[in-house]
C-alpha positions as CSV (number, residue, x, y, z in Angstrom):
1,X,6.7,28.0,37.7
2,X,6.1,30.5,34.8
3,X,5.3,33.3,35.6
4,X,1.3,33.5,34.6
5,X,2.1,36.8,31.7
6,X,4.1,35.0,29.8
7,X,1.9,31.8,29.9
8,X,-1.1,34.3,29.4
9,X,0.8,36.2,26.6
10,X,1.7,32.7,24.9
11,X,-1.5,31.2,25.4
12,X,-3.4,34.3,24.1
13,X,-0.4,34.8,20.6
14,X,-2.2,30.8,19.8
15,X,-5.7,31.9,20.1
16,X,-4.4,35.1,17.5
17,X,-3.2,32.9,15.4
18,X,-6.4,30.3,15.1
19,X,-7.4,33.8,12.9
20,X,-5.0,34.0,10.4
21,X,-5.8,33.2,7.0
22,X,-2.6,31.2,6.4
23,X,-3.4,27.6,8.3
24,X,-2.3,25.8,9.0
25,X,1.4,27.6,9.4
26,X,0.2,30.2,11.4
27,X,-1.1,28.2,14.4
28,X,2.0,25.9,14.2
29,X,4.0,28.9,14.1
30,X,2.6,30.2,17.2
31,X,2.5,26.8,18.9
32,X,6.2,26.6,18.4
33,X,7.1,29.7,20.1
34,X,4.5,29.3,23.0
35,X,6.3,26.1,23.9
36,X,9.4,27.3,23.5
37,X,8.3,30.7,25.5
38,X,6.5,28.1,28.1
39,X,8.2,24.4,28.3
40,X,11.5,25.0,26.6
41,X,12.4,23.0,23.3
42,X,15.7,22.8,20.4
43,X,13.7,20.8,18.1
44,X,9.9,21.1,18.0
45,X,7.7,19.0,15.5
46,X,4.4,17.9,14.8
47,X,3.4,14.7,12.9
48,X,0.0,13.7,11.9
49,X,-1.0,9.9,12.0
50,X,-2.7,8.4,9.0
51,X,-4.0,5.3,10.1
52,X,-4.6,4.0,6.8
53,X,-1.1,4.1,5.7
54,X,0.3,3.3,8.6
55,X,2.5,6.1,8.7
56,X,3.1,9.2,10.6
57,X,4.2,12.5,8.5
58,X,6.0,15.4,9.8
59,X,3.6,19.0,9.3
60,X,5.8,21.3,11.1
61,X,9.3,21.2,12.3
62,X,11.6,24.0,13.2
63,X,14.7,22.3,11.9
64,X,13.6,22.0,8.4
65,X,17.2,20.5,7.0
66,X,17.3,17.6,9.3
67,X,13.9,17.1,9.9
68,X,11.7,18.4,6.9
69,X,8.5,18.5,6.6
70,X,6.4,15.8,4.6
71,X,9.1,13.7,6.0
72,X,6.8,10.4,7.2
73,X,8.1,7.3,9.9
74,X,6.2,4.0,9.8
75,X,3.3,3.1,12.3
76,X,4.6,0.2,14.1
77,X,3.5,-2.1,17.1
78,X,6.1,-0.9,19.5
79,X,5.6,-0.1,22.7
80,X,5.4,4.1,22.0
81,X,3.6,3.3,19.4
82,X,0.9,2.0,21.5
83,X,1.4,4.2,24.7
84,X,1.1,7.6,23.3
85,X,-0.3,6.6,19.2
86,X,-3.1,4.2,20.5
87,X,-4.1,4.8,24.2
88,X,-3.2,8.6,23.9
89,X,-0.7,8.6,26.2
90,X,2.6,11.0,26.8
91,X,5.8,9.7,26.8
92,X,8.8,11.7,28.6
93,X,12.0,10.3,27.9
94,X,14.6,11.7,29.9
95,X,18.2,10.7,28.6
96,X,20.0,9.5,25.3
97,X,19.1,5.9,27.1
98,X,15.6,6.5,26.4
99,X,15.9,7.8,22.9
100,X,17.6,5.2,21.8
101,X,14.9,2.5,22.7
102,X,12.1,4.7,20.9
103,X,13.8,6.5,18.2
104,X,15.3,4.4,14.9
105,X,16.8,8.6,14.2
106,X,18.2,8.7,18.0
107,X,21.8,9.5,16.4
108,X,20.5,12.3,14.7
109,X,18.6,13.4,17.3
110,X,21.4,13.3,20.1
111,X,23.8,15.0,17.3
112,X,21.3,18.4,17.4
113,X,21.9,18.4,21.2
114,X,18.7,16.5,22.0
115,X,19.1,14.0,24.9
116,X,15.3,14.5,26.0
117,X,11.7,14.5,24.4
118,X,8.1,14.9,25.5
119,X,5.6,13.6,23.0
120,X,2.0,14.8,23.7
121,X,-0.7,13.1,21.6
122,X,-3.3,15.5,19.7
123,X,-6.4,13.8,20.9
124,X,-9.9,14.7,18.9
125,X,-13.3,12.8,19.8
126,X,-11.3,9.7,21.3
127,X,-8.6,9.5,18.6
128,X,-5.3,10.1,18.4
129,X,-5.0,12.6,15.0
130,X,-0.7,12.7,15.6
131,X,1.8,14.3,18.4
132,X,3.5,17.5,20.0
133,X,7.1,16.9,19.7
134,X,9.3,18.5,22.0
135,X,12.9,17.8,22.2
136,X,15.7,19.5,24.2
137,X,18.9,18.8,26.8
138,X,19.2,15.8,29.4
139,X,16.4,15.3,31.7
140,X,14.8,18.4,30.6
141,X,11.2,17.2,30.6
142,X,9.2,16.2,33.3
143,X,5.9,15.1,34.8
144,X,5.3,18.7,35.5
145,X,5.5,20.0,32.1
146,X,2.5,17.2,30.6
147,X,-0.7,19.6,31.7
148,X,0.5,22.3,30.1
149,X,2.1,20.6,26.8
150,X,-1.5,18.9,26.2
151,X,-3.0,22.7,26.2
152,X,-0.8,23.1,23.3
153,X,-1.2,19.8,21.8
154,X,-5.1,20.5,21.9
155,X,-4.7,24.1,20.8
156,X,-2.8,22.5,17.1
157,X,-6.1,20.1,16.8
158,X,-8.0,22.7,14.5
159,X,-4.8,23.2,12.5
160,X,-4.3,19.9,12.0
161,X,-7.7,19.0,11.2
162,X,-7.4,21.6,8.5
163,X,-4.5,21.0,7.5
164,X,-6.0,17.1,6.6
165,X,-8.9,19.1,4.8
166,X,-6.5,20.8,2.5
167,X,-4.8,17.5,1.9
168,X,-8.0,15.6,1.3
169,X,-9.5,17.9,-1.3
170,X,-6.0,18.3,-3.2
């Protein structure tokens, strides 16, 4: 278990940055380095869903050169796609094994070191608006570490909602 001043001190450097001027990036920022502070990640993403297009886009990433942002992955009928996209459900997947049934990029992924991923929908008024992406080393994630990634993946809900202003009125 964390120890509850660093899970106070991560929790409270989020609610900072919900006051900076520059939004969206400054919440995502601070969402990066709370999970990474909190639950552990190498690879750490957000991707918002647009339902319309049928296409999920990458807003943040902390490995920019193989996974930039604006990068976008086709909404699909698979079964992640309706576990965590449609009923707003996580999805832990604990070994290479697993990526490679979800992920179309699981080479990529296992090539940054990444043999594990918890995806935590961002969940707004029923919907799911996109996901918390955490990736990291073999059998990293568990059921333990769900409660506290959907605090995080509820905490980025205001910056992605602005974030889908900005675009909207571009």
């Amino acid at each position: 278990m964390l120890p509850t001043s660093s899970l106070t001190e991560s929790l409270f450097a989020v609610a900072q940055a919900h006051a900076d001027t520059q939004q969206p990036q400054a919440t995502f920022d601070a969402i990066n380095a709370a999970v990474a502070a909190t639950i552990g990640h190498r690879l750490f993403t957000i991707l918002v869903h647009h339902r319309a297009a049928r296409e999920s886009e990458r807003v943040y990433t902390n490995m920019r050169e193989a996974y930039p942002v604006g990068g976008r992955k086709p909404i699909t009928d698979s079964p992640w796609m309706q576990q965590v996209m449609l009923q707003g459900l996580p999805y832990i997947g604990r070994n290479a094994d697993d990526l490679r049934d979800v992920f179309y990029d699981h080479e990529l992924i296992v090539s940054l070191g990444c043999r594990s991923v918890l995806n935590i929908p961002l969940r707004w008024r029923g919907e799911t608006l996109g996901t918390l992406n955490m990736l990291h080393e073999e059998n990293w994630y568990d059921t333990g570490h769900v409660e506290l990634a959907r605090v995080f993946a509820q905490l980025a809900v205001p910056a992605v909602m602005a974030q889908q202003t900005q675009e909207s009125m571009a």
